[in-house]
Backbone as JSON, one array per atom type, in Angstrom:
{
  "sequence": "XXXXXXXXXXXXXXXXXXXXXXXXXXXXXXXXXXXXXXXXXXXXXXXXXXXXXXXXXXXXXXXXXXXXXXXXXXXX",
  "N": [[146.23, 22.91, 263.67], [144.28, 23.06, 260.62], [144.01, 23.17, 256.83], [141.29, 25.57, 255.68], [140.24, 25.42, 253.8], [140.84, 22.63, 251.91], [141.4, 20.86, 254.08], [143.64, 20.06, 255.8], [147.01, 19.38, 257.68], [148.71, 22.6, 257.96], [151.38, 24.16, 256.81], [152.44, 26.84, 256.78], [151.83, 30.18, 256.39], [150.96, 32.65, 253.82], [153.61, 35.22, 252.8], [152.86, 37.57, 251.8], [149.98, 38.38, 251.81], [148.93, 36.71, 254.08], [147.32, 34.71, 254.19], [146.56, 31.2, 255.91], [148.08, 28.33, 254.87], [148.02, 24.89, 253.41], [149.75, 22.6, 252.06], [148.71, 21.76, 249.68], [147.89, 24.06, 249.03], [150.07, 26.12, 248.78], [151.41, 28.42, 246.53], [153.81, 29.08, 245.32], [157.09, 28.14, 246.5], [160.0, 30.26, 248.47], [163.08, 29.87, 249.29], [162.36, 29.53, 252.55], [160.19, 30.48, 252.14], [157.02, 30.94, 251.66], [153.83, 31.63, 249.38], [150.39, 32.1, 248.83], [148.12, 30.21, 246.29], [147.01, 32.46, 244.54], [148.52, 35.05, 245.01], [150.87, 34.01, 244.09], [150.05, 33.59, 241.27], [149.63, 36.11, 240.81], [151.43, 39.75, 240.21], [153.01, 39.42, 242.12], [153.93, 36.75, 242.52], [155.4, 37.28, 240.08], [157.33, 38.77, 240.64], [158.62, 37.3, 242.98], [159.83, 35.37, 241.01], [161.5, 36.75, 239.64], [163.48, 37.17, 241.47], [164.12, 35.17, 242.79], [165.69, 33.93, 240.43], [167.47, 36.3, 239.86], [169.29, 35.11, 242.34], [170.11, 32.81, 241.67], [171.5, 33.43, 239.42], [173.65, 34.76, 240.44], [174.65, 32.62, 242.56], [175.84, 31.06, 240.61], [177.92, 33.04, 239.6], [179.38, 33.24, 241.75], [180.2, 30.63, 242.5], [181.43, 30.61, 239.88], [183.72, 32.2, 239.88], [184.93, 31.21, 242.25], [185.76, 28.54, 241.1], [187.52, 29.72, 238.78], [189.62, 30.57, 240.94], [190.37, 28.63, 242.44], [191.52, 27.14, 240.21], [193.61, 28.89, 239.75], [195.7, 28.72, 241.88], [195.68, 25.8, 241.48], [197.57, 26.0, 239.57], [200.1, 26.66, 241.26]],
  "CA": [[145.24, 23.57, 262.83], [143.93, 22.69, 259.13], [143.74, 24.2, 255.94], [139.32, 25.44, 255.77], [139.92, 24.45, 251.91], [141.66, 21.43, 252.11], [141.25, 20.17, 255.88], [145.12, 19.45, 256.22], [147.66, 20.42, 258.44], [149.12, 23.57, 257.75], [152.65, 24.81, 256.74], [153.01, 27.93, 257.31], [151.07, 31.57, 255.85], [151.34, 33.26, 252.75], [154.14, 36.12, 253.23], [152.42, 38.85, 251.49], [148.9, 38.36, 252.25], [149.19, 36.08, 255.78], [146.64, 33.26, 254.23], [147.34, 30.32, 256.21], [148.12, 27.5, 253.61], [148.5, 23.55, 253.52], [151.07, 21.79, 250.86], [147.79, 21.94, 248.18], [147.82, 25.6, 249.11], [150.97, 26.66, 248.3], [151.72, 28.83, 245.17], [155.21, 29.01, 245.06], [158.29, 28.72, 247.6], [161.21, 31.04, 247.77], [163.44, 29.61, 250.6], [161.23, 29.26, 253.37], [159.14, 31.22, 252.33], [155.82, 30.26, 251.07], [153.02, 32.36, 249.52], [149.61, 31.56, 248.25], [148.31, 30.38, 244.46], [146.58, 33.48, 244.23], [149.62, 36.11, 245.63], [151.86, 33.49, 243.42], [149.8, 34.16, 240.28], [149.69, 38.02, 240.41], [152.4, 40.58, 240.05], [154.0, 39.12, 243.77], [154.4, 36.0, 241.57], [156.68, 37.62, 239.01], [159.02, 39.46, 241.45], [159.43, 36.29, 243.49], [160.32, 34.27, 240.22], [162.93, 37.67, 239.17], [164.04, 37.26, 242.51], [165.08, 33.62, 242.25], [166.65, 33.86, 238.93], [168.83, 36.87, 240.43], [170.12, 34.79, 243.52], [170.92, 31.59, 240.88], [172.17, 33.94, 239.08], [174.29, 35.36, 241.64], [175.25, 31.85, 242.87], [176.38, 30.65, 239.64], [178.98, 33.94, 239.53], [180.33, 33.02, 242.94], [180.83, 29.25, 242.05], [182.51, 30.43, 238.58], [184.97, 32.8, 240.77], [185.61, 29.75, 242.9], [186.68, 27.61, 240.23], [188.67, 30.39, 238.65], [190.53, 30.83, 241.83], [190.92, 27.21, 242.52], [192.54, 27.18, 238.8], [194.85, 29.75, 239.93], [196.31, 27.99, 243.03], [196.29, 24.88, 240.9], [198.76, 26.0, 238.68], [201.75, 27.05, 241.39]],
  "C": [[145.25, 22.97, 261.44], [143.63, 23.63, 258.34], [142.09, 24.57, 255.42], [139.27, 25.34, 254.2], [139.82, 22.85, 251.97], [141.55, 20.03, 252.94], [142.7, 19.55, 256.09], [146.02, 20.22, 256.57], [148.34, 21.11, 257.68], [150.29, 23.88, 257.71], [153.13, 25.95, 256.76], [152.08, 29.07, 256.69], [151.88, 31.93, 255.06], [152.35, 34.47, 253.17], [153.62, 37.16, 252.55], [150.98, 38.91, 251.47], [148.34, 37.59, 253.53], [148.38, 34.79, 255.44], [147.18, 32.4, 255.1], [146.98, 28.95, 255.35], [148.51, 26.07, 253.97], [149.41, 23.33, 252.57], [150.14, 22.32, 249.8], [147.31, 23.48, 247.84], [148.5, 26.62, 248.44], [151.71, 26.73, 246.68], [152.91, 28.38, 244.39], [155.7, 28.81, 246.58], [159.44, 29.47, 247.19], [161.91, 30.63, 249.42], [162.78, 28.7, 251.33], [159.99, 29.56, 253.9], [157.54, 30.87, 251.46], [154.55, 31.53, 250.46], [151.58, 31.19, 248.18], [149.12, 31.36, 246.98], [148.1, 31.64, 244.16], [147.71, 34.83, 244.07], [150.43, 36.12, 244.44], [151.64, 33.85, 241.79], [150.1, 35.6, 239.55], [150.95, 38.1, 240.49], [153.36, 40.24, 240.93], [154.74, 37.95, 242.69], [155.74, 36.29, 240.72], [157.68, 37.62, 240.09], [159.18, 38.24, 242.07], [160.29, 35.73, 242.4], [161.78, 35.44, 239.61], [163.86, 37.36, 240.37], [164.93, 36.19, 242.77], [166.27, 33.66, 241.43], [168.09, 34.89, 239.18], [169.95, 36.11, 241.77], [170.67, 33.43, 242.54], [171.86, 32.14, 240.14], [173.95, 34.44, 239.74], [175.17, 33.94, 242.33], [175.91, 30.75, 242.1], [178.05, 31.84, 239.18], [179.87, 33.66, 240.75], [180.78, 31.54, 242.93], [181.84, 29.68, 240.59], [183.84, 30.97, 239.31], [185.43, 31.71, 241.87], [186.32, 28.97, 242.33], [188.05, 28.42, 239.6], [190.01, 30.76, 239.67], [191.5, 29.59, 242.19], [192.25, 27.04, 241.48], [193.7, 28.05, 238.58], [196.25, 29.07, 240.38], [196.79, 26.69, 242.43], [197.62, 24.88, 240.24], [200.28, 26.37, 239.66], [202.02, 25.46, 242.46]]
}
């Protein structure tokens, strides 16, 4: 199938409105998740981009507790 904007194959549907979207389609990604410019613009937009920032967040605290632990073990 093709995108009826575009005319190119298709990667997958918007997750909060189901569009189905090509590469020139797609708003944002989060994962593997894809949603459309429009979805990506509005209010869906934000919370994906809070949503991000909490899991970098989140995976920047579990790499620092890694190193700190590492730096434990180092020392005996």
């Amino acid at each position: 199938m093709k995108c009826e904007k575009h005319q190119k194959p298709l990667e997958g549907a918007c997750q909060w409105c189901g569009k189905q979207l090509c590469r020139h389609c797609v708003g944002k990604r989060w994962g593997n998740k894809l949603f459309c410019v429009e979805c990506a613009q509005s209010s869906v937009g934000a919370i994906i981009e809070r949503k991000q920032l909490e899991e970098i967040r989140k995976n920047e605290q579990v790499e620092t507790k890694k190193r700190d632990i590492r730096k434990i073990f180092e020392d005996y």
